[in-house]
TORLUMZA-242441 format. One record per residue: residue in one letter; chain; x, y, z of N, C-alpha, C in turn. Coordinates in Angstrom, 2 decimals. Layout:
N
+------+------+---------+---------+---------+---------+---------+---------+---------+---------+---------+
: code : unit :      nx :      ny :      nz :     cax :     cay :     caz :      cx :      cy :      cz :
+------+------+---------+---------+---------+---------+---------+---------+---------+---------+---------+
:    A :    A :       X :       Y :       Z :       X :       Y :       Z :       X :       Y :       Z :
...
+------+------+---------+---------+---------+---------+---------+---------+---------+---------+---------+
! end
This chain:
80
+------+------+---------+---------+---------+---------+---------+---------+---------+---------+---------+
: code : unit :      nx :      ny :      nz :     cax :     cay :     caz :      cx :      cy :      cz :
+------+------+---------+---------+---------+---------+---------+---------+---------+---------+---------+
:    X :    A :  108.93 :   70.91 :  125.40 :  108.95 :   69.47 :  125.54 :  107.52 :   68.96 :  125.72 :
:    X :    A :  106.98 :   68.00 :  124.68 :  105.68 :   67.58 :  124.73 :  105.83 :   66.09 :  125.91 :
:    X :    A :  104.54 :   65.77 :  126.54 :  104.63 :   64.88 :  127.12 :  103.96 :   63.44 :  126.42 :
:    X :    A :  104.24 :   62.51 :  126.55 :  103.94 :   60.99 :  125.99 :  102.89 :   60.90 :  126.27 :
:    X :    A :  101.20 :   60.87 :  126.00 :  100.50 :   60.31 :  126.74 :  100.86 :   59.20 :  127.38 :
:    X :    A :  100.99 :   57.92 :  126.29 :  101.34 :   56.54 :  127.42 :  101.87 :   56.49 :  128.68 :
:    X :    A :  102.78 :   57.36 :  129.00 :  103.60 :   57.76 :  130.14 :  102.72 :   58.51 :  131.21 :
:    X :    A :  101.89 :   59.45 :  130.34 :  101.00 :   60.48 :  131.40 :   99.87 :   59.56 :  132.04 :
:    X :    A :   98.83 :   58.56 :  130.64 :   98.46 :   57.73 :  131.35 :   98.67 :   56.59 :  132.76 :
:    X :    A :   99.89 :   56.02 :  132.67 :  100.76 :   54.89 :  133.06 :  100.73 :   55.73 :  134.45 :
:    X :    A :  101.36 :   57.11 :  134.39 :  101.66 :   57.95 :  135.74 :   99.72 :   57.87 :  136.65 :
:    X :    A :   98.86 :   58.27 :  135.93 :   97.43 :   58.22 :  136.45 :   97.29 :   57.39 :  137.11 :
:    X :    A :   97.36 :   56.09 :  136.51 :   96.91 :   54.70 :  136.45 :   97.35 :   54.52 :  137.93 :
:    X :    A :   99.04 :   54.55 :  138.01 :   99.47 :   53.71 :  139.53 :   99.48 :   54.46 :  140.06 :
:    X :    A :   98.54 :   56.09 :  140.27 :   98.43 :   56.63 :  141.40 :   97.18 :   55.94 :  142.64 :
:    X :    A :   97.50 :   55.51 :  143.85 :   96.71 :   54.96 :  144.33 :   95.30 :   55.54 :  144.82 :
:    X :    A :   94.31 :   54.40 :  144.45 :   93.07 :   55.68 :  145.25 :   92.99 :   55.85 :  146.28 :
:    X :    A :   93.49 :   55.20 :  147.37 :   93.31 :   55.43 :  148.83 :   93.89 :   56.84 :  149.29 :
:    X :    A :   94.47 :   57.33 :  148.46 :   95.10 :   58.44 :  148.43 :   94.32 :   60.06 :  148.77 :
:    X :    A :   92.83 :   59.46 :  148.07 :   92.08 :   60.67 :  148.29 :   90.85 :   59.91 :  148.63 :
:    X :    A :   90.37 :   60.09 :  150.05 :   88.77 :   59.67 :  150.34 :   88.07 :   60.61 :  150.67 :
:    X :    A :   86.97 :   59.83 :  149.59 :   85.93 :   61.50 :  149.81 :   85.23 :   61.65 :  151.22 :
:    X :    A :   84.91 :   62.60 :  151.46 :   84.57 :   63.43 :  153.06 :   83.11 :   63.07 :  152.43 :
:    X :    A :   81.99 :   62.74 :  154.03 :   80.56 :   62.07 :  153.84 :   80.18 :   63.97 :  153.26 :
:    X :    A :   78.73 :   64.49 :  152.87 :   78.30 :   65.45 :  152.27 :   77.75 :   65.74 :  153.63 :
:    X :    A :   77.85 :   67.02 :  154.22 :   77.43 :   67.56 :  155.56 :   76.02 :   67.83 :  155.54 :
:    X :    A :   75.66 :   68.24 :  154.42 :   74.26 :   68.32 :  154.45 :   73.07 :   67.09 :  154.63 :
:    X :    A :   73.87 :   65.85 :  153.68 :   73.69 :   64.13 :  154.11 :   73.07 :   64.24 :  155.47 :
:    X :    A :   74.39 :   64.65 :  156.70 :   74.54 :   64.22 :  157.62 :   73.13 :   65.03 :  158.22 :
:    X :    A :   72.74 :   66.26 :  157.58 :   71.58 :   66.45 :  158.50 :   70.40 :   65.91 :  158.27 :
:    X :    A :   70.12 :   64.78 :  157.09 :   68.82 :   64.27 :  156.83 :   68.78 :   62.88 :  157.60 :
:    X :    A :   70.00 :   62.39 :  157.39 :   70.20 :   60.91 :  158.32 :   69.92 :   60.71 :  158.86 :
:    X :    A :   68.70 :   59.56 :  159.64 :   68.50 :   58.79 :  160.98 :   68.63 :   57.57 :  160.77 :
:    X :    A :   69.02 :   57.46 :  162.20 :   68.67 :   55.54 :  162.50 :   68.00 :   55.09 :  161.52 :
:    X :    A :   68.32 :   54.22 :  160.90 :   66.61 :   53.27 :  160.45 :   66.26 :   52.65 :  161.37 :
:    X :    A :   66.69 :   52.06 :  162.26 :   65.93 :   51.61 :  163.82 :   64.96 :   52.23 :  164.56 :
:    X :    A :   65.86 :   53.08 :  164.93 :   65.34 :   54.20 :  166.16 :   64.73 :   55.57 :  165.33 :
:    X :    A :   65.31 :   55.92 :  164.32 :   64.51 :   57.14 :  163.35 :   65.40 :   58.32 :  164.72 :
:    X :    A :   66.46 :   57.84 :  165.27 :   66.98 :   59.29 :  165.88 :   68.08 :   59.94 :  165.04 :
:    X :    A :   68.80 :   60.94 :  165.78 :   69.79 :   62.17 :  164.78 :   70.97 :   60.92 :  165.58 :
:    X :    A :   71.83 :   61.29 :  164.69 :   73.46 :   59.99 :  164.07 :   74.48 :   61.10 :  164.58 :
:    X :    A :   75.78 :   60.49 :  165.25 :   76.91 :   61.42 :  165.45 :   78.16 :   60.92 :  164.38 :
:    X :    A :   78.86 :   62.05 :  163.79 :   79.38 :   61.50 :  162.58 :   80.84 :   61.51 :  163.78 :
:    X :    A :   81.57 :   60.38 :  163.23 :   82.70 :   60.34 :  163.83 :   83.90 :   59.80 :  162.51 :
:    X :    A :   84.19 :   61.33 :  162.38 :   85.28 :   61.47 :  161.32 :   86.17 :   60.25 :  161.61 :
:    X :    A :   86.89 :   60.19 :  162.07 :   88.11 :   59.65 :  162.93 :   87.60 :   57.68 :  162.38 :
:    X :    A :   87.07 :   57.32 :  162.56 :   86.45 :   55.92 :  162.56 :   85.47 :   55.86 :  161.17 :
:    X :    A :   85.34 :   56.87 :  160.51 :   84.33 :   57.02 :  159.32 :   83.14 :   56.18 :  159.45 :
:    X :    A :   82.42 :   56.66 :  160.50 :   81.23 :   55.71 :  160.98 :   80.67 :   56.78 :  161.51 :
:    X :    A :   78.74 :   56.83 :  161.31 :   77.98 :   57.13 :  162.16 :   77.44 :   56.67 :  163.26 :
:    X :    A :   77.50 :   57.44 :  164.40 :   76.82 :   56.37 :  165.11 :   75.44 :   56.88 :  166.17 :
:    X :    A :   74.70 :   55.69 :  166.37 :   73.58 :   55.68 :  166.78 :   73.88 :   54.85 :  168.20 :
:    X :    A :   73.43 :   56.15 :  169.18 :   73.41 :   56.16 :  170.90 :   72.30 :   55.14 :  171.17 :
:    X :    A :   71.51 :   55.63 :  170.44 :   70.00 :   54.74 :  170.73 :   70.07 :   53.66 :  170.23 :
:    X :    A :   70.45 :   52.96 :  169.09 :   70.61 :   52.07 :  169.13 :   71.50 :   51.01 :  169.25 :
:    X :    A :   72.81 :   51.82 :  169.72 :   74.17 :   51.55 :  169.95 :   74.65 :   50.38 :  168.82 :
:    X :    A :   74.28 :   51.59 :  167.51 :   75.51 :   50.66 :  166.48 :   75.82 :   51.88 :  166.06 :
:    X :    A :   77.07 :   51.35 :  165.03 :   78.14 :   52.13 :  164.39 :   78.25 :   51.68 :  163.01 :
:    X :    A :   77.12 :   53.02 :  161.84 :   77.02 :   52.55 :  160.44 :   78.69 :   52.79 :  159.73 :
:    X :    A :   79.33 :   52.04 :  158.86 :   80.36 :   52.41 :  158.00 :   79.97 :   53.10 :  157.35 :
:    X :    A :   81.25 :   54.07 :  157.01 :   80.94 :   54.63 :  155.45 :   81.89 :   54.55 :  154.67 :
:    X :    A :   81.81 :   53.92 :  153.53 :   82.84 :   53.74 :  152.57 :   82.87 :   54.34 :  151.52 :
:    X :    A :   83.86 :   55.35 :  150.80 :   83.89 :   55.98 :  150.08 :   83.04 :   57.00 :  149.98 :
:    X :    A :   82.52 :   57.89 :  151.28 :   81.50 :   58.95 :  151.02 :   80.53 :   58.82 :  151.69 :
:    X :    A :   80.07 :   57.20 :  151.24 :   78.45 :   56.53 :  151.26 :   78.40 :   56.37 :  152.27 :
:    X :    A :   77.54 :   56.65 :  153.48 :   76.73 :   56.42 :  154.50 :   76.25 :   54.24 :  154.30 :
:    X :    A :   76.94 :   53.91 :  154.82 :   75.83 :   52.43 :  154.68 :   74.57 :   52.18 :  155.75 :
:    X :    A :   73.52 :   52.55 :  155.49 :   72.50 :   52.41 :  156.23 :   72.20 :   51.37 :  156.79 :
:    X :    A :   72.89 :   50.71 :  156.64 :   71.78 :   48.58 :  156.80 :   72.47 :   48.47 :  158.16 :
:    X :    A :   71.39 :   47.85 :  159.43 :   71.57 :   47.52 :  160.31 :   72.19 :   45.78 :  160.61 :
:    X :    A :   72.01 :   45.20 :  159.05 :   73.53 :   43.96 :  159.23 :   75.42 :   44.78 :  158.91 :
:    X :    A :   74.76 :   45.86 :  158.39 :   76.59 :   45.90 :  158.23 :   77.00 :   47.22 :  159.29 :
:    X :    A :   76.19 :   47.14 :  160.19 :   76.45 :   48.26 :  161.22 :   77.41 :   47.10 :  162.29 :
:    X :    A :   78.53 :   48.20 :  162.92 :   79.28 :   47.58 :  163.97 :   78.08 :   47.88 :  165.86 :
:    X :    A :   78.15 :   47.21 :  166.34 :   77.54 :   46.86 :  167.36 :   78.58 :   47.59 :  168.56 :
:    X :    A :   77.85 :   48.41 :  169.26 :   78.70 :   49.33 :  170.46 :   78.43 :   48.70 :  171.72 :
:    X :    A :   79.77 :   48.85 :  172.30 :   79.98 :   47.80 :  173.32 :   78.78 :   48.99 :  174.74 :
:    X :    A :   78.38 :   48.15 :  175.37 :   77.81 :   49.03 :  176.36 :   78.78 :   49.05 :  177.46 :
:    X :    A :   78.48 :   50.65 :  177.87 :   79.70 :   51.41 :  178.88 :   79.27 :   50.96 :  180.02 :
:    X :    A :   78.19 :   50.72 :  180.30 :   77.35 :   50.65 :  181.77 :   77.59 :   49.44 :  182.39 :
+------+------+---------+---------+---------+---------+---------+---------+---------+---------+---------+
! end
């Protein structure tokens, strides 16, 4: 039994992408600093954000990508 492309396509198509997100590159994670502070970043799988103690923000990463920019970093509440 041969398969339809149109059908095989159609099946591709409405598979969703959220389905598979790519993991940041570990080796990435060891060149990364702050652009602020120029310190070492803690990757926090869980929240897909790096974050920076020193300068208490939290970079996104979307789809892989590390976003470096200190406007689209989330701001960490202070514990103290």
């Amino acid at each position: 039994m041969t398969k339809d492309p149109k059908t095989e396509a159609k099946t591709q198509s409405e598979t969703p992408m959220h389905d598979h997100v790519p993991e940041i590159d570990m080796k990435l994670l060891d060149i990364l600093v702050c652009p602020l502070t120029k310190s070492s970043l803690i990757y926090d799988k869980e929240a897909k954000e790096l974050i920076s103690e020193k300068a208490k923000l939290a970079y996104p990463i979307h789809n892989g990508i590390p976003v470096m920019l200190p406007s689209e970093a989330r701001k960490l509440e202070d514990t103290n």
